[in-house]
LOGU-504416 format. One record per residue (C-alpha): residue number from 1; residue in three letters; z, x, y. Coordinates in pm, 1 decimal. Example, Ala and Ser with C-alpha at 12.3 -4.5 7.8 and 13.67 -1.06 7.14 Angstrom:
residues 2
  pos  code         z         x         y
    1   ALA     780.0    1230.0    -450.0
    2   SER     714.0    1367.0    -106.0
END
This chain:
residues 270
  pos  code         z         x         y
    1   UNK   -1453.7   -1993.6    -790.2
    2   UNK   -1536.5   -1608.4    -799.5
    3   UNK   -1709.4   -1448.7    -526.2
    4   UNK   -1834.0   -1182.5    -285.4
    5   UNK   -1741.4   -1142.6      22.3
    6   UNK   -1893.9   -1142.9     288.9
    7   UNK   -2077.0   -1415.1      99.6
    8   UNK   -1853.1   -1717.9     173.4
    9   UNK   -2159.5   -1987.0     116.6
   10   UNK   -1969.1   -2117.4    -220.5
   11   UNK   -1668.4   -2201.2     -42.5
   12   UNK   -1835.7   -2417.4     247.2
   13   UNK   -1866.2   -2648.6     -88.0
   14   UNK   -1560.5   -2705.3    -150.3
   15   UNK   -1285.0   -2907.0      96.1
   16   UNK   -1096.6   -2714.6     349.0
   17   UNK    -828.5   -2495.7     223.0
   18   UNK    -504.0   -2547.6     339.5
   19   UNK    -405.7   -2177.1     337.9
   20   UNK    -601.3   -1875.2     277.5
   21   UNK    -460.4   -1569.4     150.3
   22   UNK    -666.8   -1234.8     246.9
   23   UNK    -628.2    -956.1      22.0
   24   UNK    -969.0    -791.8     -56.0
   25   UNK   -1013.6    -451.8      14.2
   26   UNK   -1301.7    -145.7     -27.2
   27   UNK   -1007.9     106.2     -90.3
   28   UNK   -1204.6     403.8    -167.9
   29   UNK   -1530.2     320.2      -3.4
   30   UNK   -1713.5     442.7     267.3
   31   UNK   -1762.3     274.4     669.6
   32   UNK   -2066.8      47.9     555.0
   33   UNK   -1850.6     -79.4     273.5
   34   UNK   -1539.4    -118.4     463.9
   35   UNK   -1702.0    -263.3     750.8
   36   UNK   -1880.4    -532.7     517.7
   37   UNK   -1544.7    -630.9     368.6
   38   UNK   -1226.5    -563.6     643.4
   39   UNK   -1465.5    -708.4     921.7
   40   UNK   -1766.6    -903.1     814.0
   41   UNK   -1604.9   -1049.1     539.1
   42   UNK   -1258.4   -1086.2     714.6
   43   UNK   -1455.4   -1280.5     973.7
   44   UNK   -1646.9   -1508.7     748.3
   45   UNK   -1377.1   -1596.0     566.2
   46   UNK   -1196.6   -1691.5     861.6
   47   UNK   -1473.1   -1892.9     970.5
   48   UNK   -1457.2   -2057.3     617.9
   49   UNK   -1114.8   -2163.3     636.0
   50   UNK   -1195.8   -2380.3     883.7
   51   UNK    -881.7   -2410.4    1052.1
   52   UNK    -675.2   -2370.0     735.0
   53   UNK    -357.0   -2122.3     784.0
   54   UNK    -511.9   -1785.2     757.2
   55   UNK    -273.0   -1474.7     628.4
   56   UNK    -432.4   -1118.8     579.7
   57   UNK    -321.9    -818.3     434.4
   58   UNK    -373.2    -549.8     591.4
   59   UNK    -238.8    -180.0     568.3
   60   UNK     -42.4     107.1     717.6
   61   UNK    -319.8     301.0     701.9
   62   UNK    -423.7     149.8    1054.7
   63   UNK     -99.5     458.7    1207.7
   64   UNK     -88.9     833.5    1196.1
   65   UNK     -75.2     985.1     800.5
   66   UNK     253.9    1086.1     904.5
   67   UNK     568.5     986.6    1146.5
   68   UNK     906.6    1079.0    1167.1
   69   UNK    1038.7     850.5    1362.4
   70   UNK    1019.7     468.5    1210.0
   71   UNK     692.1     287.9    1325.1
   72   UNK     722.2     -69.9    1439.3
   73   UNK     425.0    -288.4    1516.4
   74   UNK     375.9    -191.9    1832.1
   75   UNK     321.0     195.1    1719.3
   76   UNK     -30.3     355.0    1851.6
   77   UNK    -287.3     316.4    1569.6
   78   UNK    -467.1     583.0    1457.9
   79   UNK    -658.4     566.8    1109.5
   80   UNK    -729.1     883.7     931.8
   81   UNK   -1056.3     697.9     745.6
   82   UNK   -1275.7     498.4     685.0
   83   UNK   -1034.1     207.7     540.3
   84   UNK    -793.7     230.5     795.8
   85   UNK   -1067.8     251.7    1076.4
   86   UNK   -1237.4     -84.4     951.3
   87   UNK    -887.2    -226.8     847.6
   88   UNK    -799.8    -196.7    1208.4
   89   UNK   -1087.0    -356.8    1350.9
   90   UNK   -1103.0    -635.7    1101.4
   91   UNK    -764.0    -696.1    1204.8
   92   UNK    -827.0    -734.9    1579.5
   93   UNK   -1154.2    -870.7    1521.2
   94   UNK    -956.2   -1186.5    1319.6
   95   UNK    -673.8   -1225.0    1563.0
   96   UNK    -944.9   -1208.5    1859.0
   97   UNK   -1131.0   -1576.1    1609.7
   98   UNK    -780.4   -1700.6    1513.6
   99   UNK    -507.6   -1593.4    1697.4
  100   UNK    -262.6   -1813.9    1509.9
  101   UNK    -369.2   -1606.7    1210.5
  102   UNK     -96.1   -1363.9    1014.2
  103   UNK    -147.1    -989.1     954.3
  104   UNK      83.2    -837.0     704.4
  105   UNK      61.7    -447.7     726.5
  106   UNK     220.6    -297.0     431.0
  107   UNK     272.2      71.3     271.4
  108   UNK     196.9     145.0     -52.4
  109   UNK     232.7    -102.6    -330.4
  110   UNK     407.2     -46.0    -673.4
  111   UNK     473.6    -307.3   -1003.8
  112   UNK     354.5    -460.1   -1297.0
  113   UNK    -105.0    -426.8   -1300.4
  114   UNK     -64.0    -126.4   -1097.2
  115   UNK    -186.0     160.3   -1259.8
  116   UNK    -204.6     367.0    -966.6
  117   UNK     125.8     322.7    -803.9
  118   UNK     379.3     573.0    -672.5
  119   UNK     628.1     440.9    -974.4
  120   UNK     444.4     440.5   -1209.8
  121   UNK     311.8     802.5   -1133.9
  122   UNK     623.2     943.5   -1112.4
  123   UNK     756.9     809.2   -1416.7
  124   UNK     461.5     910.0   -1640.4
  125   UNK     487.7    1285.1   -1512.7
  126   UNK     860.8    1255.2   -1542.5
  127   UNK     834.0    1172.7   -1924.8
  128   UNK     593.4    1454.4   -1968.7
  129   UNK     780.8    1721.4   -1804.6
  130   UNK     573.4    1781.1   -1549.9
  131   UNK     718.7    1610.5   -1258.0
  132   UNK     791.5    1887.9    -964.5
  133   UNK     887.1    1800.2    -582.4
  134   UNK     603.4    1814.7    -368.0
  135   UNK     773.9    2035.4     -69.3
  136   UNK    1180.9    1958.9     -51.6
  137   UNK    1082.3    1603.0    -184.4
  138   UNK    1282.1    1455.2     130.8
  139   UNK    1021.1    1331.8     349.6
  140   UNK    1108.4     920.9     351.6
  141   UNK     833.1     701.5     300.8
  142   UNK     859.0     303.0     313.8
  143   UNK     698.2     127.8     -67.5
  144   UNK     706.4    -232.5    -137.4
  145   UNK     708.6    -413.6    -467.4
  146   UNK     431.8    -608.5    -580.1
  147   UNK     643.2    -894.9    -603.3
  148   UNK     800.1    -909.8    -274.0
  149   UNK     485.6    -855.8     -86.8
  150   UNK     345.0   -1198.4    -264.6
  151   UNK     697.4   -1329.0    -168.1
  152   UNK     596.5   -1248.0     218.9
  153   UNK     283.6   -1364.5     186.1
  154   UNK     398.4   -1703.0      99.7
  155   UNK     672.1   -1668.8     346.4
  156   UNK     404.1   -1608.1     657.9
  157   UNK     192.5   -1921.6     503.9
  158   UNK     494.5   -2170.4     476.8
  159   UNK     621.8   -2051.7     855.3
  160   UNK     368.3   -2189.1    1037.7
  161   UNK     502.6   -2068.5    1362.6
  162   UNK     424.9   -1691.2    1328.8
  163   UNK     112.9   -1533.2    1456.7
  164   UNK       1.8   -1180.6    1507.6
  165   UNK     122.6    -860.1    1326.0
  166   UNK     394.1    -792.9    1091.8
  167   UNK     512.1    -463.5     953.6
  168   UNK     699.1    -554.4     544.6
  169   UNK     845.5    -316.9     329.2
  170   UNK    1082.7    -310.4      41.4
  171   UNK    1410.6    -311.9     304.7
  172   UNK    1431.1      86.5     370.8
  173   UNK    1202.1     399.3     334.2
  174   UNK    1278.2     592.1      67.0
  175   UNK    1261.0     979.0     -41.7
  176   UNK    1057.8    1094.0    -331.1
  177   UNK    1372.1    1279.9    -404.1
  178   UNK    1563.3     981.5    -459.6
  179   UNK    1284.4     793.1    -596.5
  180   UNK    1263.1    1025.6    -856.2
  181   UNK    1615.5    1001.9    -947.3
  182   UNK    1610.6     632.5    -974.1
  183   UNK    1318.2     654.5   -1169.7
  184   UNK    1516.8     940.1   -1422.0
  185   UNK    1791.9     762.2   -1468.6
  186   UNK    1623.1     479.4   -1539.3
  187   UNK    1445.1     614.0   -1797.2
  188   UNK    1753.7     790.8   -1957.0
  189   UNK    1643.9    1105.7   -1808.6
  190   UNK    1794.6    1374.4   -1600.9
  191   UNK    1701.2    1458.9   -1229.9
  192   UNK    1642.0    1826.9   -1184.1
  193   UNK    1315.1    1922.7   -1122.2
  194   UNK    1190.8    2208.4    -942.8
  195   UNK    1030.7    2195.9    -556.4
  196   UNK     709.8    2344.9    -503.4
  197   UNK     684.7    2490.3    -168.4
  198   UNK     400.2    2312.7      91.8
  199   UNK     166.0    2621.3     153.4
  200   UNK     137.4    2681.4    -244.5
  201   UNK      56.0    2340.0    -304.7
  202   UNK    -180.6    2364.5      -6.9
  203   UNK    -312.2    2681.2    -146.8
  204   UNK    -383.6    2551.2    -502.3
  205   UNK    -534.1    2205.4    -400.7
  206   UNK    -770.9    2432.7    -195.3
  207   UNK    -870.5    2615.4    -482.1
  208   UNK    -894.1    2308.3    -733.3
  209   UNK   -1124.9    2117.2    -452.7
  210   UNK   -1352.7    2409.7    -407.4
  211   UNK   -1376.3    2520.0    -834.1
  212   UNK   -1371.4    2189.2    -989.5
  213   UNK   -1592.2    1941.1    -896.9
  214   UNK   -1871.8    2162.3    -978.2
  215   UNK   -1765.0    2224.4   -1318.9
  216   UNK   -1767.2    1771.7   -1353.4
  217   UNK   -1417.0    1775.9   -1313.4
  218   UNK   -1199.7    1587.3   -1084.5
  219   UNK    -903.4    1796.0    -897.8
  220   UNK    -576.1    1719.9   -1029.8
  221   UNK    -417.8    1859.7    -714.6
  222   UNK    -587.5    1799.0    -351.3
  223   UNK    -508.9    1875.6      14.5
  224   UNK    -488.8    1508.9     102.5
  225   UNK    -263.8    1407.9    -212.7
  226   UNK     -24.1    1709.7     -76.4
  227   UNK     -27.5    1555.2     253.6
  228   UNK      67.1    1234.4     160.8
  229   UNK     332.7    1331.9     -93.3
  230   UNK     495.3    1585.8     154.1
  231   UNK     473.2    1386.4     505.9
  232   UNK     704.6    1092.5     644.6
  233   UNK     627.8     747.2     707.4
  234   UNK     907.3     498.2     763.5
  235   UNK     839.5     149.8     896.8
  236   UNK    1111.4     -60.3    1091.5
  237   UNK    1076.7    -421.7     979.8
  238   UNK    1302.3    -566.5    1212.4
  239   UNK    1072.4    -796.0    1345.3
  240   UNK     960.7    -961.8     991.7
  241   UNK    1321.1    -973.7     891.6
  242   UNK    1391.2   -1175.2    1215.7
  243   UNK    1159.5   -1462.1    1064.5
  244   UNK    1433.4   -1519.4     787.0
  245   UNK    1245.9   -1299.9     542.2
  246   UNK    1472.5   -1116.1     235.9
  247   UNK    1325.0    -928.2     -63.4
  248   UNK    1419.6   -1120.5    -386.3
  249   UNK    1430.6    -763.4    -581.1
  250   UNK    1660.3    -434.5    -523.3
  251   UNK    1471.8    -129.4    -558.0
  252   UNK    1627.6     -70.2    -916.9
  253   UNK    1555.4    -389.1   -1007.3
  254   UNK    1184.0    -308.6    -943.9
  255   UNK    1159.3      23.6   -1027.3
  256   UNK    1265.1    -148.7   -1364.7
  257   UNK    1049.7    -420.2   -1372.6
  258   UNK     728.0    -170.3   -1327.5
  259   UNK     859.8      68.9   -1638.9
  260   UNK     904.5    -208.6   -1811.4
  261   UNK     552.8    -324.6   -1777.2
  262   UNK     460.9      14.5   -1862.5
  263   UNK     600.9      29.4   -2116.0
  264   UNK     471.7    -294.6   -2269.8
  265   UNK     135.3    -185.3   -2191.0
  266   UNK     162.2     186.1   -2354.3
  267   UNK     116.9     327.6   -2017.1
  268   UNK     492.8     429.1   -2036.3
  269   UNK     658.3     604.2   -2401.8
  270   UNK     911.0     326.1   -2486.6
END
């Protein structure tokens, strides 16, 4: 059955589900949007489930945009936007209706049907010759593979004990530094590139923002991509881990896995 959420009349239909998975998201919409979806919809859907086992994905865009110091679920929240602002209280309006339900908060997402994933990004600019380190390239971030997040997902339906909030990740954060030699070498490439210091990539987003758009053409370069690329956010996973929970995939062995479905799909030069 296809859908709309917060429409959930089509599945009353049907028998209860045994599990629901909840991924939908309004990723790039505005508070009306996001509220219909993360809450309304979250809600609805909950209600539809009708006592089924309930696991939602939700994001870390619920903390800070940045944090040195590794976040664990118990971290103050503090969205940035709209997304993480109705994220959040979708989340705590869910576990407030079913508080046997899982959340799953995790970073950014990378692999195979991704086109806009940190990966996949890097490795297309890489091939090009255009890849440079935003800043020293050092700040650690935490990623997870596609695959590993459906992996927990299945995990936090099949252990019917857990409830609440769960931080996942790939196993570590990560630098865009070393991301980027992974990536390289992977792609028979090799590693130097140059770093771009913060206040002239802050300086020529500004610029780009303010001269572009009204020419009809979208900024390749903006203050908020130069924030994200150049600020730390490492999670600590410790308490998903403690559930029995191990990714199935090293980092190389997904970094590979994405170029490879890059590659297949022309996205990537073979």
């Amino acid at each position: 059955m296809v859908g709309a959420l917060p429409d959930v009349s089509g599945l009353l239909a049907l028998p209860p589900p045994d599990v629901v998975f909840h991924c939908a998201a309004a990723i790039d919409g505005n508070h009306d949007a996001g509220h219909a979806l993360h809450v309304d919809g979250t809600l609805r859907l909950a209600e539809a489930s009708r006592g089924g086992r309930f696991v939602h994905v939700s994001t870390t865009d619920v903390f800070p945009i940045t944090s040195r110091v590794p976040l664990t679920e118990s971290a103050p929240c503090s969205p940035h936007d709209a997304y993480g602002r109705t994220k959040l209280q979708g989340e705590r309006a869910l576990l407030a209706a079913r508080p046997d339900a899982v959340v799953l908060r995790p970073p950014g997402i990378y692999g195979p049907h991704s086109t806009r994933d940190v990966v996949l990004h890097m490795a297309t600019r890489i091939q090009r010759g255009t890849y440079f380190h935003f800043g020293d390239g050092n700040a650690r971030r935490s990623w997870i593979f596609v695959e590993t997040l459906i992996d927990a997902l299945l995990h936090a339906a099949a252990s019917t004990t857990l409830r609440g909030v769960y931080l996942v990740d790939d196993g570590e954060p990560v630098s865009r530094r070393e991301l980027a030699t992974e990536i390289s070498r992977a792609l028979g490439r090799g590693a130097g590139f140059p770093a771009v210091p913060g206040p002239v990539l802050n300086a020529a987003a500004w610029l780009c923002e303010r001269a572009l758009p009204p020419l009809g053409l979208r900024p390749p370069l903006t203050t908020e991509s130069v924030r994200y690329a150049t600020t730390p956010l490492p999670l600590d996973t410790c308490r998903w881990r403690s559930t029995g929970f191990r990714p199935r995939f090293t980092r190389t062995e997904a970094i590979e896995a994405t170029l490879s479905w890059g590659r297949a799909t022309g996205l990537l030069r073979a």
